[in-house]
PDB file with SEQRES, HELIX, SHEET and CRYST1 records, atoms N, CA, C and O in Angstrom:
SEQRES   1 A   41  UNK UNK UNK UNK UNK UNK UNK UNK UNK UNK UNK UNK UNK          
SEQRES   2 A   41  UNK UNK UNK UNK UNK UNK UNK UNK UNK UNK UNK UNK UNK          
SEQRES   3 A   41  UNK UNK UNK UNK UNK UNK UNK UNK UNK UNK UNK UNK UNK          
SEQRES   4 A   41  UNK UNK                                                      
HELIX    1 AA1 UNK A   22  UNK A   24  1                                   3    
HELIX    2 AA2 UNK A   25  UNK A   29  3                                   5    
HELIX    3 AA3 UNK A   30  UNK A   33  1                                   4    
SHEET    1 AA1 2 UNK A   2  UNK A   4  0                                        
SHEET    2 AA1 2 UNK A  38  UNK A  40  1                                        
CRYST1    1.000    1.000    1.000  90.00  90.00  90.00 P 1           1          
ATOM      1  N   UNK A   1     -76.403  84.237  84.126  1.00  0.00           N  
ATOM      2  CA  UNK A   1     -77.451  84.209  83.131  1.00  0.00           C  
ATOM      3  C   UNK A   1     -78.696  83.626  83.785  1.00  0.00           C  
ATOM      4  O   UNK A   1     -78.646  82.552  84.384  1.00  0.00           O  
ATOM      5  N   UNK A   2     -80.183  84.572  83.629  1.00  0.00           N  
ATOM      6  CA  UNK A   2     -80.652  83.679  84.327  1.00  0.00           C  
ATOM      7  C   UNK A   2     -81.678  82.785  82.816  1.00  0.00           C  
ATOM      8  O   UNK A   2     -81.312  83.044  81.670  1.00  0.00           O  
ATOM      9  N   UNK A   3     -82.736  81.925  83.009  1.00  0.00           N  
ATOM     10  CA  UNK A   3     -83.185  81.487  81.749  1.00  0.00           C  
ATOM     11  C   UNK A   3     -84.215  80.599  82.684  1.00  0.00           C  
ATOM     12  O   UNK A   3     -84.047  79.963  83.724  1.00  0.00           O  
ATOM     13  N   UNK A   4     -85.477  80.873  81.749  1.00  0.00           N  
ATOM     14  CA  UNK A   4     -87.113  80.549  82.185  1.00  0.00           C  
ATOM     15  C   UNK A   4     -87.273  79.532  81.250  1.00  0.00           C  
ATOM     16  O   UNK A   4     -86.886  79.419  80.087  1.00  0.00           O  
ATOM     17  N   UNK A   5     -87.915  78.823  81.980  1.00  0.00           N  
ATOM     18  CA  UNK A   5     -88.382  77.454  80.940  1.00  0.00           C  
ATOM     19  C   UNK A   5     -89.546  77.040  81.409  1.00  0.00           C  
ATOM     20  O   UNK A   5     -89.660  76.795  82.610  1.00  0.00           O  
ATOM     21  N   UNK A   6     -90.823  76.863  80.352  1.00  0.00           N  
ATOM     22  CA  UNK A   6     -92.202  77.242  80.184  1.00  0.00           C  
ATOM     23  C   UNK A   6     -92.555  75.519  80.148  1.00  0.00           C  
ATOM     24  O   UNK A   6     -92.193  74.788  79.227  1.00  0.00           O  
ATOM     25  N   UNK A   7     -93.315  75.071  81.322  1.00  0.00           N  
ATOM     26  CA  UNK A   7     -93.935  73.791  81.097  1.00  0.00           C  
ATOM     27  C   UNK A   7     -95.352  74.197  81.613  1.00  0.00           C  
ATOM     28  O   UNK A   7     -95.755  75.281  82.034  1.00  0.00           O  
ATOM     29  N   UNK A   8     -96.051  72.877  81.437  1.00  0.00           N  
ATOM     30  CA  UNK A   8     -97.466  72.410  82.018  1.00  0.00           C  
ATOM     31  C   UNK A   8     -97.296  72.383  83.163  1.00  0.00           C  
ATOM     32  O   UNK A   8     -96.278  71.980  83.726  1.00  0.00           O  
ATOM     33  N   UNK A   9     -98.727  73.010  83.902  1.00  0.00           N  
ATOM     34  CA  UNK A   9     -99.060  73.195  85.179  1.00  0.00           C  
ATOM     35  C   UNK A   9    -100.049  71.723  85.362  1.00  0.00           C  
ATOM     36  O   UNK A   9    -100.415  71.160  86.394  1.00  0.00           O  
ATOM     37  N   UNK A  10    -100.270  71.421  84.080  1.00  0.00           N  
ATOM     38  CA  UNK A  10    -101.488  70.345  84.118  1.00  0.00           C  
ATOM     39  C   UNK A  10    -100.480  68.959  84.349  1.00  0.00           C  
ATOM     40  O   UNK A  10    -101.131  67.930  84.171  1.00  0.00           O  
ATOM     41  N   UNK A  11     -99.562  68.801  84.577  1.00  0.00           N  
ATOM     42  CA  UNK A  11     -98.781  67.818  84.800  1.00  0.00           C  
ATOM     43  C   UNK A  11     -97.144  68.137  85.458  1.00  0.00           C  
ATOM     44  O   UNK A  11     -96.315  69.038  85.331  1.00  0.00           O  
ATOM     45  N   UNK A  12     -97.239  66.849  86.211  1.00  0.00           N  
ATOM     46  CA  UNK A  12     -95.673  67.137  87.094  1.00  0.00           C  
ATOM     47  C   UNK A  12     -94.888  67.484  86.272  1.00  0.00           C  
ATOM     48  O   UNK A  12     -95.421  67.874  85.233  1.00  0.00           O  
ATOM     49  N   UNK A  13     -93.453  67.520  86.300  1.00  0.00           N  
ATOM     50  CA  UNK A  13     -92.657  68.306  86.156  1.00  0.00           C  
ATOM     51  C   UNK A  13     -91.086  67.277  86.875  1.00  0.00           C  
ATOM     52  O   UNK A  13     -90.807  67.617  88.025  1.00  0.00           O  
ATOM     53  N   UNK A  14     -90.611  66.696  86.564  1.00  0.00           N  
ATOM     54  CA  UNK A  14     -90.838  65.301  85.464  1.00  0.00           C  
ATOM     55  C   UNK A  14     -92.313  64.312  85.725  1.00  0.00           C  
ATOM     56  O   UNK A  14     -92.932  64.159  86.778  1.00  0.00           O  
ATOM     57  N   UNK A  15     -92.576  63.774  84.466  1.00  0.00           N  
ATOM     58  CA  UNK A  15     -93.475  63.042  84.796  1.00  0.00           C  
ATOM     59  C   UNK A  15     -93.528  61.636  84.784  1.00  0.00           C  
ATOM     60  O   UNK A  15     -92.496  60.983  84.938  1.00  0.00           O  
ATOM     61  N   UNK A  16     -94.616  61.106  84.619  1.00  0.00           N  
ATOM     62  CA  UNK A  16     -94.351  59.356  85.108  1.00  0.00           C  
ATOM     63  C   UNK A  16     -95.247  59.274  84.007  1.00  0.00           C  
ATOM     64  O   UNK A  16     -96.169  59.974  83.589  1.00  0.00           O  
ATOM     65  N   UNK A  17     -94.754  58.307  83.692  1.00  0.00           N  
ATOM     66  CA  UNK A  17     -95.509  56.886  82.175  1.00  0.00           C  
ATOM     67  C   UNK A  17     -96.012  58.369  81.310  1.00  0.00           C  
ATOM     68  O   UNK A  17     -96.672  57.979  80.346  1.00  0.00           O  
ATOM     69  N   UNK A  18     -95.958  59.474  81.310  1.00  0.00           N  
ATOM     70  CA  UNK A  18     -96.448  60.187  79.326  1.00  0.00           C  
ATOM     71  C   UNK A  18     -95.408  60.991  79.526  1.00  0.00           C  
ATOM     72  O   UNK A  18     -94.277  60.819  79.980  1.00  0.00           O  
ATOM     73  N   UNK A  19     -96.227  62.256  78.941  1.00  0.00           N  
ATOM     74  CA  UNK A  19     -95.429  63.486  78.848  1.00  0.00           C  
ATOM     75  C   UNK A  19     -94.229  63.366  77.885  1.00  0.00           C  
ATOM     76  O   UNK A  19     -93.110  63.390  78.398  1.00  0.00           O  
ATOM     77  N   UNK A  20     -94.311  63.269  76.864  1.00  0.00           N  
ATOM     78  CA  UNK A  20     -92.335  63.598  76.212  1.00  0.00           C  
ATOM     79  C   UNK A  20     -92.500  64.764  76.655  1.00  0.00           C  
ATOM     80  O   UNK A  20     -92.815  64.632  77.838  1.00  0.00           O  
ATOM     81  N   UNK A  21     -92.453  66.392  76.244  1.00  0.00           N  
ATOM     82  CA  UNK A  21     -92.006  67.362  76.170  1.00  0.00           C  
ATOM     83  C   UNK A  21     -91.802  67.609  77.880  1.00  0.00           C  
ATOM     84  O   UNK A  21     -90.690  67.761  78.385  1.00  0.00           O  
ATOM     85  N   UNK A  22     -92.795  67.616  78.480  1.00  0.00           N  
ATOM     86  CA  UNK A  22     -92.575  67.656  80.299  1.00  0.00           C  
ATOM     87  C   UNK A  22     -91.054  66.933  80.047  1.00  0.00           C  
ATOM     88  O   UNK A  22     -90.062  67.660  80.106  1.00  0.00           O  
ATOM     89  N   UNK A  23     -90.918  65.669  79.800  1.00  0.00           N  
ATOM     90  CA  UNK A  23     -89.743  65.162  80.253  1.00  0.00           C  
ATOM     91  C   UNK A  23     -88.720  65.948  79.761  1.00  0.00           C  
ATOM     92  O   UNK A  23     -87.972  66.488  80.576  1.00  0.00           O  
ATOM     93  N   UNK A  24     -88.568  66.095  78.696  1.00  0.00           N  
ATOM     94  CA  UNK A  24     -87.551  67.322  77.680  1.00  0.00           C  
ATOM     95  C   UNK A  24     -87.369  68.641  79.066  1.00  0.00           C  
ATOM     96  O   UNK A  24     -86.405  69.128  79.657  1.00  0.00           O  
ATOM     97  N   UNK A  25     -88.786  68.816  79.121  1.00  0.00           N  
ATOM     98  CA  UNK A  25     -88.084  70.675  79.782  1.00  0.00           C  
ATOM     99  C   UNK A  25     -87.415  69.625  81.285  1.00  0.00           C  
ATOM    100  O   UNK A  25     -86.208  69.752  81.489  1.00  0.00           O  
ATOM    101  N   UNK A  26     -88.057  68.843  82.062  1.00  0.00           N  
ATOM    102  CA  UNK A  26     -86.843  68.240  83.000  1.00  0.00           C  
ATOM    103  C   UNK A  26     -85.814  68.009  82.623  1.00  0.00           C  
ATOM    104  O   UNK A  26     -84.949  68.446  83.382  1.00  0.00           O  
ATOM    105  N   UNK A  27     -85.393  67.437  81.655  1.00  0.00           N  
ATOM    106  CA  UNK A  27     -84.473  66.998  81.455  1.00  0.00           C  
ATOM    107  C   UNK A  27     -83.008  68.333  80.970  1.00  0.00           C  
ATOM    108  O   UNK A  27     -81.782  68.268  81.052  1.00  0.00           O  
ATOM    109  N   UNK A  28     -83.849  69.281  80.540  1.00  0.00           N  
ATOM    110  CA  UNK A  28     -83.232  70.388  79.815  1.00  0.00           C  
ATOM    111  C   UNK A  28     -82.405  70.973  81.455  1.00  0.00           C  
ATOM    112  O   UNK A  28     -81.232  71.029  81.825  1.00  0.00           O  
ATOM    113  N   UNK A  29     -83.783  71.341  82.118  1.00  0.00           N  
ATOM    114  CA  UNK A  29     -83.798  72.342  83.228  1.00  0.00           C  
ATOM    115  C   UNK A  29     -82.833  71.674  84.479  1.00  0.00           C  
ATOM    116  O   UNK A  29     -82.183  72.394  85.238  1.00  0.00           O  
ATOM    117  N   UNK A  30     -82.846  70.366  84.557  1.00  0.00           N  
ATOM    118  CA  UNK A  30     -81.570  69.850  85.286  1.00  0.00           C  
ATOM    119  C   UNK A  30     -80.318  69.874  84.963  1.00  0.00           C  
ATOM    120  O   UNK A  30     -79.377  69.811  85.755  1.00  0.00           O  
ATOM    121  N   UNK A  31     -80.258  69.967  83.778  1.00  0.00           N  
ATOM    122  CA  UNK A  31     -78.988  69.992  83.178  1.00  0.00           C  
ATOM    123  C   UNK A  31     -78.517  70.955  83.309  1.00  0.00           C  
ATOM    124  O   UNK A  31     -77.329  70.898  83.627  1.00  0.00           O  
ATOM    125  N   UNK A  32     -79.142  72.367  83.148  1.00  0.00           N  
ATOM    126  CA  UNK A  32     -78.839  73.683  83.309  1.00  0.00           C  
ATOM    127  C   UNK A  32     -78.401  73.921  84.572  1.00  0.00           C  
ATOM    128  O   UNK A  32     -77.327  74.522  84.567  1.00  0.00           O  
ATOM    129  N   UNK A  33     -78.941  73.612  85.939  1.00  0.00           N  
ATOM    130  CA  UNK A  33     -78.864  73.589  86.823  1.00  0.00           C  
ATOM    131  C   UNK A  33     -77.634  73.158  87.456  1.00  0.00           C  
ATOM    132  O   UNK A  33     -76.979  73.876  88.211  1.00  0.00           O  
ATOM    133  N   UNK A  34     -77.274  71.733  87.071  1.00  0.00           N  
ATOM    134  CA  UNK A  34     -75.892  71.393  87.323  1.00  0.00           C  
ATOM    135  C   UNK A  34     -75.121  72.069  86.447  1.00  0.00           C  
ATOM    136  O   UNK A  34     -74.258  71.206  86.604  1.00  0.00           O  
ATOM    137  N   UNK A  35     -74.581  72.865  85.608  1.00  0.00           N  
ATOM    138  CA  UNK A  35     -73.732  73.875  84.869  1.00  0.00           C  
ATOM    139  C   UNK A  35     -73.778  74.968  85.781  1.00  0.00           C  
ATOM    140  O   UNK A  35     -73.004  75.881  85.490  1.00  0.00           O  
ATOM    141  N   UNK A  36     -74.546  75.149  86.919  1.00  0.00           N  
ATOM    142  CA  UNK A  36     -74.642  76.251  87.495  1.00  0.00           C  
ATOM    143  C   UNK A  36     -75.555  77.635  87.220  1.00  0.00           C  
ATOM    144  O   UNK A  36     -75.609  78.601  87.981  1.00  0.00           O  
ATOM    145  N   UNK A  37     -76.443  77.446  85.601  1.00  0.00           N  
ATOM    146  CA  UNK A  37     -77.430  78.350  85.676  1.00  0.00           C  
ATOM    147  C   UNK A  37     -78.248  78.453  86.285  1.00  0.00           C  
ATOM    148  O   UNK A  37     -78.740  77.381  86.639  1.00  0.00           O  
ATOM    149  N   UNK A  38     -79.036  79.934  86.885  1.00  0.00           N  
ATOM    150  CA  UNK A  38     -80.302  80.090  87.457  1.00  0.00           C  
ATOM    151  C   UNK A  38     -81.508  80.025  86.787  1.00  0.00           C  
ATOM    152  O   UNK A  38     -81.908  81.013  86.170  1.00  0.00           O  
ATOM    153  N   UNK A  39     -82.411  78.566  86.835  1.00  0.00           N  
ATOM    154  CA  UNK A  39     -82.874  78.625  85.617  1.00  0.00           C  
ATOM    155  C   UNK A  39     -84.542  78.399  86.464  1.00  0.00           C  
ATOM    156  O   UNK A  39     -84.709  77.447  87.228  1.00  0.00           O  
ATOM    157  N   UNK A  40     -85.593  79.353  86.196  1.00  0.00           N  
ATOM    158  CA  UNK A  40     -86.732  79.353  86.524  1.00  0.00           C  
ATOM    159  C   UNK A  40     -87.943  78.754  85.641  1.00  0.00           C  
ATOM    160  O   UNK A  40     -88.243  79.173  84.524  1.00  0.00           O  
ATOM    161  N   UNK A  41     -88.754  77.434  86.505  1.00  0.00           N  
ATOM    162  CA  UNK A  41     -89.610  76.536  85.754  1.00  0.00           C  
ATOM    163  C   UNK A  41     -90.765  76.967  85.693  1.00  0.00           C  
ATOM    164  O   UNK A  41     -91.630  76.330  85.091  1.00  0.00           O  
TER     165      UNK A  41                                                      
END                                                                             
């Protein structure tokens, strides 16, 4: 399966001191990753 996940270019990807949702799609997109999906950020 592969599965795209849509963040800000205007900020890292996890980020430091803001960002909730940045942190969410890290947090999502690692997780996926260790399950073994191919998952494009």
């Amino acid at each position: 399966m592969k599965i795209a996940i849509l963040s800000s270019i205007a900020w890292r990807t996890p980020p430091r001191h803001y960002g909730p949702w940045e942190k969410v799609t890290s947090l999502l997109t690692e997780g996926l990753v260790e399950r073994g999906f191919e998952v494009t950020l």
